[in-house]
C-alpha positions as CSV (number, residue, x, y, z in Angstrom):
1,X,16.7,4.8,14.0
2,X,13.8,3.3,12.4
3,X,13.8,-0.7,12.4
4,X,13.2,-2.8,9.2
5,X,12.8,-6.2,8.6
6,X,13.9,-8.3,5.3
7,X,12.0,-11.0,4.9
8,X,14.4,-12.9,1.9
9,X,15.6,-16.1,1.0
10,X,18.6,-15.0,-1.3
11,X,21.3,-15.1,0.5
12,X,23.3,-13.1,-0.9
13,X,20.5,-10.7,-1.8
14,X,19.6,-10.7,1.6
15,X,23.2,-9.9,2.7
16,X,23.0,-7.3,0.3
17,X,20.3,-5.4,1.4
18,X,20.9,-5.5,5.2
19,X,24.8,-4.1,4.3
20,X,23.0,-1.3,2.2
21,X,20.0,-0.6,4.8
22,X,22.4,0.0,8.1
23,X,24.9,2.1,5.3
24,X,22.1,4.0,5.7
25,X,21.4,4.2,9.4
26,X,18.6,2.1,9.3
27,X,18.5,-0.9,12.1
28,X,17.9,-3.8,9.5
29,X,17.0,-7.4,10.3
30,X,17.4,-10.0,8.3
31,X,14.8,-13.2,8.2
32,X,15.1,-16.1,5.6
33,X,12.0,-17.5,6.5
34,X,8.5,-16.8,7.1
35,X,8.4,-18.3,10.8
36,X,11.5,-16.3,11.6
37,X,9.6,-13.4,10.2
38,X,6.5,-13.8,12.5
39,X,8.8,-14.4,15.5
40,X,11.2,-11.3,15.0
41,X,8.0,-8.8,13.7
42,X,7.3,-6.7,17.0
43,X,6.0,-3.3,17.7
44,X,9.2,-1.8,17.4
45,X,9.4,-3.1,13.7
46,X,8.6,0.0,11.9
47,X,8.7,-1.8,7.7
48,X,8.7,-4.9,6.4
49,X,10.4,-5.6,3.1
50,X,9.0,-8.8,2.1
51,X,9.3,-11.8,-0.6
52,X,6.8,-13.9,-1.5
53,X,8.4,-16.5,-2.6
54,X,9.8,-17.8,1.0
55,X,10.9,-21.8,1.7
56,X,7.9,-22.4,4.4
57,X,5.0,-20.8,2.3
58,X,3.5,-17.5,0.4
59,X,4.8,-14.0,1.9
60,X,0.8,-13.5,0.4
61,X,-0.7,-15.5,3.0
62,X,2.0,-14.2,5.7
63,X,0.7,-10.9,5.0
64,X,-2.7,-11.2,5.0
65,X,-2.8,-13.2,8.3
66,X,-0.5,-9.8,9.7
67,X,-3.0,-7.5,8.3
68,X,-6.3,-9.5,9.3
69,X,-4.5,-9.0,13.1
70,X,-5.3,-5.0,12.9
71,X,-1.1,-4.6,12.2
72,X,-0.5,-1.7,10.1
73,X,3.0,-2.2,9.8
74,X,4.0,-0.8,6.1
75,X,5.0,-3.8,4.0
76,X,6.9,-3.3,0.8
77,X,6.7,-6.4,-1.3
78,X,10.1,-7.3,-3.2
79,X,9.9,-9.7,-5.7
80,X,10.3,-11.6,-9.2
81,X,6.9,-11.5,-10.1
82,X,6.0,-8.3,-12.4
83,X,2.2,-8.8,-13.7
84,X,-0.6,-6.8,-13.5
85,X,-2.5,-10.1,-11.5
86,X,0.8,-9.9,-9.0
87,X,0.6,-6.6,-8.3
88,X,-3.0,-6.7,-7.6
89,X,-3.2,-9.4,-5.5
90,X,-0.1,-8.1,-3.4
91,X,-2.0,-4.8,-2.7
92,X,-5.4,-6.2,-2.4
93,X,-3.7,-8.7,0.7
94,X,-2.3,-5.0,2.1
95,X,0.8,-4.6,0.8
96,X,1.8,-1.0,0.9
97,X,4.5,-1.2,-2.1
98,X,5.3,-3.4,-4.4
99,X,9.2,-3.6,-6.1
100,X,10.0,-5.7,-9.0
101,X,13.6,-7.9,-9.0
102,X,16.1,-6.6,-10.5
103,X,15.7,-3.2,-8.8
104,X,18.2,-0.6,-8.3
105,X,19.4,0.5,-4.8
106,X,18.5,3.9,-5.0
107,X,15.0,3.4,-5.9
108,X,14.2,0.7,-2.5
109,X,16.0,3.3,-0.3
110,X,14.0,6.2,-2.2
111,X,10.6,3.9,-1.7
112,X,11.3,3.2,2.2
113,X,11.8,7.2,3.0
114,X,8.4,7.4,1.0
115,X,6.5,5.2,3.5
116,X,7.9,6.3,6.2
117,X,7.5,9.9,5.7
118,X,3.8,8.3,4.8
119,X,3.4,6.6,8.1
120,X,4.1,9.8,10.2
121,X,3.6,12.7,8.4
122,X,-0.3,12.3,7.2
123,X,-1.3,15.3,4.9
124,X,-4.5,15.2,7.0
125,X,-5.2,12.6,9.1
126,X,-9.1,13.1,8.6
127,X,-11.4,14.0,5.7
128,X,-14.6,13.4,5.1
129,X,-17.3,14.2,2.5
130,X,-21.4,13.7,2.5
131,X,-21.1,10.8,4.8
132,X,-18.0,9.0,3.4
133,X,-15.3,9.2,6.1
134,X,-11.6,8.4,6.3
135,X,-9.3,8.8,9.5
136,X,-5.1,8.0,8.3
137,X,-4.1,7.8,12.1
138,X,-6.5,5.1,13.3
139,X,-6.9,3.4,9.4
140,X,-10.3,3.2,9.5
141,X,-13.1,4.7,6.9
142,X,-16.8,4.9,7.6
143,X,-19.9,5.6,5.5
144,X,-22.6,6.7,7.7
145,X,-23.0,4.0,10.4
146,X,-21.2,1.1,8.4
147,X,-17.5,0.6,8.4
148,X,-15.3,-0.6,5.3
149,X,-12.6,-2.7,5.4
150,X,-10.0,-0.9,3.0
151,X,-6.6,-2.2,2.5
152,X,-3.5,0.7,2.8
153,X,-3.3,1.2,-0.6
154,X,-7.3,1.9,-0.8
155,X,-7.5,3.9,2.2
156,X,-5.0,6.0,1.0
157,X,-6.0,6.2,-2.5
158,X,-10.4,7.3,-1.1
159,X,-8.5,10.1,1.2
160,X,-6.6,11.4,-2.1
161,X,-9.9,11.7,-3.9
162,X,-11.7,12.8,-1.0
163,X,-9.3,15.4,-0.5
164,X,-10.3,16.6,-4.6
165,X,-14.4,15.9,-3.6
166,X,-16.0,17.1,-7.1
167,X,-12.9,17.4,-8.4
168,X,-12.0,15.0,-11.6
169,X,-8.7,13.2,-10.6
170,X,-6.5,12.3,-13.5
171,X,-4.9,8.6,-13.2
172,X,-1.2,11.0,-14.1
173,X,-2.3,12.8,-10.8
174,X,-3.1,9.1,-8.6
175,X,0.4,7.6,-10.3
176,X,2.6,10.7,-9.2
177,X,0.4,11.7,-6.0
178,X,-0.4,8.1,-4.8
179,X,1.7,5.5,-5.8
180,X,4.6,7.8,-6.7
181,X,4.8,6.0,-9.6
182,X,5.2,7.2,-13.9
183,X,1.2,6.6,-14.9
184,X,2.9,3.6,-17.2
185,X,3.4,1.1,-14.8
186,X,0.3,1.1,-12.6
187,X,-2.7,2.0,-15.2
188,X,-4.5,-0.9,-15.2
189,X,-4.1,-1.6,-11.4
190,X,-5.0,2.1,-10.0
191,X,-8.1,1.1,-12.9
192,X,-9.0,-2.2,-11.0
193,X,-8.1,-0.2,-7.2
194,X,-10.8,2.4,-8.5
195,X,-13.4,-0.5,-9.5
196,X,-12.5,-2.4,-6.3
197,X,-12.9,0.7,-4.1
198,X,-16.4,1.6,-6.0
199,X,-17.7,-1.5,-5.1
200,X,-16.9,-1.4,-1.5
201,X,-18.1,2.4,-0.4
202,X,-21.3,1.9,-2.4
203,X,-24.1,-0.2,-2.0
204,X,-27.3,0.0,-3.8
205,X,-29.6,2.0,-1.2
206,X,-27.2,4.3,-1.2
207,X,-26.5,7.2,-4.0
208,X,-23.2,6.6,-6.2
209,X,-19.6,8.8,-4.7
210,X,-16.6,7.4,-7.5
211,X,-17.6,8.1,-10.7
212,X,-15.3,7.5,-14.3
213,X,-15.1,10.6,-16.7
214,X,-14.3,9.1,-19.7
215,X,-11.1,10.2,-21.1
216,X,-10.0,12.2,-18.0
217,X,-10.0,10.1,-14.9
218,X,-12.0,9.9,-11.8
219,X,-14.3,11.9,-9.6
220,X,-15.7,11.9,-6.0
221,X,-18.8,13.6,-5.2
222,X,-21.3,15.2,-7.7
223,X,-22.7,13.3,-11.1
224,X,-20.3,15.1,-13.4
């Protein structure tokens, strides 16, 4: 029975979503605060469903101090905040998904069989291509002898275009494919993700990988 953790300081909301979680034969385990949260988060915990709004600090700074341990715990983010900037900044800190309050029931369950299907069923759990290198078990990429530092989201997001090397990738394709997602709500992040991802698997002695095909979408490998 896979163990979750709600990290929430609504009450009733909290309530809520543990009754609805073990309805569904999850083992759910509710924290109000941020230091309960580090204090009940163990190896057995197998997805965090985090607020960032929390009485003793940011559930932003909680979770980039959890991912700057090496924990790759998936973290869905559950909040009121619904910009563009919010979004962002919860994936660039390694969030893995990010729900916006009010939600509907169906769609968190819907989202936590997503990641964990993600967590242990890997499409491939290496690909590579020229010297660019991503491994989904051990969560690590490598481009020649130097290793990048990719949050989830990123790592994920290379291996999809790796996995369509020369191929131009459509953002309809990264939406449904990679954030499961209609193409509406995450344009402009998977556009800043790309940008963000660009800048970190290429430095200038090296030739360019990500390139932008103007009016289609994005491509790995070969100047289109």
């Amino acid at each position: 029975m896979p163990q979750i953790l709600v990290v929430e300081d609504q009450a009733n909301l909290l309530r809520s979503i543990v009754r609805a979680l073990n309805e569904a034969e999850y083992s759910a385990e509710p924290a109000e605060t941020l230091q309960q949260a580090s204090q009940q988060m163990t190896p057995n915990v197998d997805l965090v469903i985090l607020d960032l709004m929390l009485p003793d600090g940011s559930g932003l700074t909680w979770l980039k101090s959890l991912r700057s341990t090496g924990d790759r715990t998936p973290v869905l983010i559950l909040t009121a905040r619904d910009s563009i900037e919010d979004r962002v900044a919860g994936l660039d800190m390694g969030a893995d998904d990010y729900l916006v309050k009010p939600f509907a029931l169906d769609e968190l369950l819907a989202r936590i069989r997503a990641l964990l299907r993600r967590e242990k069923n890997p499409v491939e759990q290496r690909v590579t291509h020229q010297d660019l290198t991503v491994d989904l078990l051990a969560r690590t990429v490598q481009r020649g002898s130097r290793s990048i530092d990719l949050q989830n989201r990123q790592l994920e997001l290379l291996a999809y275009l790796i996995s369509h090397a020369n191929q131009v990738v459509s953002r309809d394709m990264i939406a449904r494919d990679v954030w499961k997602e209609p193409t509406a709500t995450w344009t402009n992040v998977i556009e800043v993700q790309i940008n963000q991802l660009r800048k970190k698997i290429e430095e200038p002695d090296q030739p360019p990988l990500l390139h932008t095909v103007r009016g289609e979408g994005y491509l790995l490998g070969d100047q289109p």
